[in-house]
C-alpha atoms as a printed R data frame, in Angstrom:
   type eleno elety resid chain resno       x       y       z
1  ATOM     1    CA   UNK     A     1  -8.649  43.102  -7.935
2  ATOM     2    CA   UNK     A     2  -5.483  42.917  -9.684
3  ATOM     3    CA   UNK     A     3  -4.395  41.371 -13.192
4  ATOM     4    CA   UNK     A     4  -3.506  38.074 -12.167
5  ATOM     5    CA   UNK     A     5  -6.553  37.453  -9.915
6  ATOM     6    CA   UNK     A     6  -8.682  38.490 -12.917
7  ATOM     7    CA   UNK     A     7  -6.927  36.267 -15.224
8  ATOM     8    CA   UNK     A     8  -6.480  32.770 -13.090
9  ATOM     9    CA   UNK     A     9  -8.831  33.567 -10.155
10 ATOM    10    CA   UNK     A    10 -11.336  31.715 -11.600
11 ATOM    11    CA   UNK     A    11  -9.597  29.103 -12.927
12 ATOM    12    CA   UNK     A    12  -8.292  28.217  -9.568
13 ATOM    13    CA   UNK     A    13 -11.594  27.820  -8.009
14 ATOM    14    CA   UNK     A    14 -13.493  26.809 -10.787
15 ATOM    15    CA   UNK     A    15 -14.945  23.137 -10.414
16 ATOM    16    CA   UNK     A    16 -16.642  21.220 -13.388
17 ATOM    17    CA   UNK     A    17 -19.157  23.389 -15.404
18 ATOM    18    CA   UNK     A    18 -18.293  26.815 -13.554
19 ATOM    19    CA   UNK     A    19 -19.476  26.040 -10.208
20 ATOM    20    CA   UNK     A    20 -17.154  27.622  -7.689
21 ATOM    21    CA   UNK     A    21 -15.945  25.655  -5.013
22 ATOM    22    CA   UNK     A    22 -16.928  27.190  -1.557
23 ATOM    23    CA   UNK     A    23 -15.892  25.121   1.536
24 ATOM    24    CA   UNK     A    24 -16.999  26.282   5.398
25 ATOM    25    CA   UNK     A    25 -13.813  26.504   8.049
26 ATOM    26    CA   UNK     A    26 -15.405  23.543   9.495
27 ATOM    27    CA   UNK     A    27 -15.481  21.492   6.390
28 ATOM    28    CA   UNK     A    28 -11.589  22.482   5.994
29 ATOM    29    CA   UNK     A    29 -10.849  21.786   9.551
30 ATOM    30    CA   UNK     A    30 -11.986  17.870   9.344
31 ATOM    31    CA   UNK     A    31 -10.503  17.272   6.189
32 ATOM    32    CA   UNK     A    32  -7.073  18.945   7.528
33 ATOM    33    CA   UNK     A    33  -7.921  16.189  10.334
34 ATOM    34    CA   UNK     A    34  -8.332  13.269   8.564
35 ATOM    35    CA   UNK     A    35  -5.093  14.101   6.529
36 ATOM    36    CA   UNK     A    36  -2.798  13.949   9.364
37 ATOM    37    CA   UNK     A    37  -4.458  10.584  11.125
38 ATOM    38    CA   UNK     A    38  -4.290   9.046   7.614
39 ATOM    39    CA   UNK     A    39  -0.594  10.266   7.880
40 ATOM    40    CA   UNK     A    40   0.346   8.730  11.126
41 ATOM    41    CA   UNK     A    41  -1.601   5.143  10.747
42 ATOM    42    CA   UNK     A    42  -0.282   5.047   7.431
43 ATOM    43    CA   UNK     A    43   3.223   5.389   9.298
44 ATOM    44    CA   UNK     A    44   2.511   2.638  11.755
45 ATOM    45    CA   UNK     A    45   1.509  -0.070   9.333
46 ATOM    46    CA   UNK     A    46   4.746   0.670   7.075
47 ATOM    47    CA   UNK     A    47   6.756   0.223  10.414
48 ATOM    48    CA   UNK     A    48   5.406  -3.143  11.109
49 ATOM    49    CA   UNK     A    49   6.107  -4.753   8.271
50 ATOM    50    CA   UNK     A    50   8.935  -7.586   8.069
51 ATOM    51    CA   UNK     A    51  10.497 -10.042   5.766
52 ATOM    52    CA   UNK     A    52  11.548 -13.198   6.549
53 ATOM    53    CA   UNK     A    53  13.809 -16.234   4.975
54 ATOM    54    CA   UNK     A    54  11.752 -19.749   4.829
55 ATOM    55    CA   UNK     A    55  14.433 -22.166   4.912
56 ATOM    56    CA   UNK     A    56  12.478 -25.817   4.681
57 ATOM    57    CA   UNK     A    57   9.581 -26.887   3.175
58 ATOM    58    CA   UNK     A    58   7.829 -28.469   5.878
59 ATOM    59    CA   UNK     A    59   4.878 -27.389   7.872
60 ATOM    60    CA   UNK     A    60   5.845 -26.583  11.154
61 ATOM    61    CA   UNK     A    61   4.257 -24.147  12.839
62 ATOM    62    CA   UNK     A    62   5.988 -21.341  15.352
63 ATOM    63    CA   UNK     A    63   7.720 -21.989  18.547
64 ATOM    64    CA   UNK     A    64   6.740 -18.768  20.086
65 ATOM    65    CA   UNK     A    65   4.155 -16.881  18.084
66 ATOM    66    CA   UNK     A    66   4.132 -12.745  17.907
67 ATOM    67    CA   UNK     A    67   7.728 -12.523  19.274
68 ATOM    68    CA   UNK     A    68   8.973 -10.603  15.553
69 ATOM    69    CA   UNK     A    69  11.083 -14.253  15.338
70 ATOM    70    CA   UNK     A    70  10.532 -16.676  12.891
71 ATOM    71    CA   UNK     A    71  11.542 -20.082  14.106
72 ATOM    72    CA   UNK     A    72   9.870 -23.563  14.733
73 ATOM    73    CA   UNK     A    73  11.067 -25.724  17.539
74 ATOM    74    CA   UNK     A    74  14.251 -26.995  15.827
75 ATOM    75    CA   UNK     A    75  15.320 -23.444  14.987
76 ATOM    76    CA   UNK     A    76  14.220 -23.318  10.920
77 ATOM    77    CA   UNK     A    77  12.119 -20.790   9.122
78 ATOM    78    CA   UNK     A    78   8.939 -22.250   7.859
79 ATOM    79    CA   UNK     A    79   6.488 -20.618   6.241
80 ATOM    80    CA   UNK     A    80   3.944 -21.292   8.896
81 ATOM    81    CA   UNK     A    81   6.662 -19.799  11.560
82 ATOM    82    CA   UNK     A    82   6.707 -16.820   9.043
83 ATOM    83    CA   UNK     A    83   3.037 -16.119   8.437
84 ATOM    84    CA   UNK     A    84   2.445 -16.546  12.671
């Protein structure tokens, strides 16, 4: 064992009251998992995100829903149109 592993080996994998932490391959392996698919939905839901302008006050609702457009049936941004 060298110097350094003697001196902050422990402190490494030393958790709480001087337990050691010991962690199977398999226990590794789904964490490494569930790191990466946290990584790419996390991705997705930042993509879909989009801001819109509500021009009039008046409750209208959306002339075509889910189309990423927000626009009644005269053409203005209400915040009905925005939210559908």
């Amino acid at each position: 064992m060298t110097r350094v592993e003697q001196l902050f080996g422990n402190v490494v994998s030393t958790i709480g009251f001087g337990s050691t932490a010991r962690f199977s391959t398999a226990s590794r392996r789904w964490a490494m998992a569930l790191l990466i698919v946290g990584a790419f939905l996390r991705a997705q839901i930042a993509v879909g995100q989009t801001t819109f302008l509500v021009e009039v006050t008046v409750d209208r609702p959306d002339a075509s829903p889910g189309d990423g457009v927000c626009a009644d049936v005269v053409g203005f941004c209400t915040l009905r149109a925005a939210i559908m």
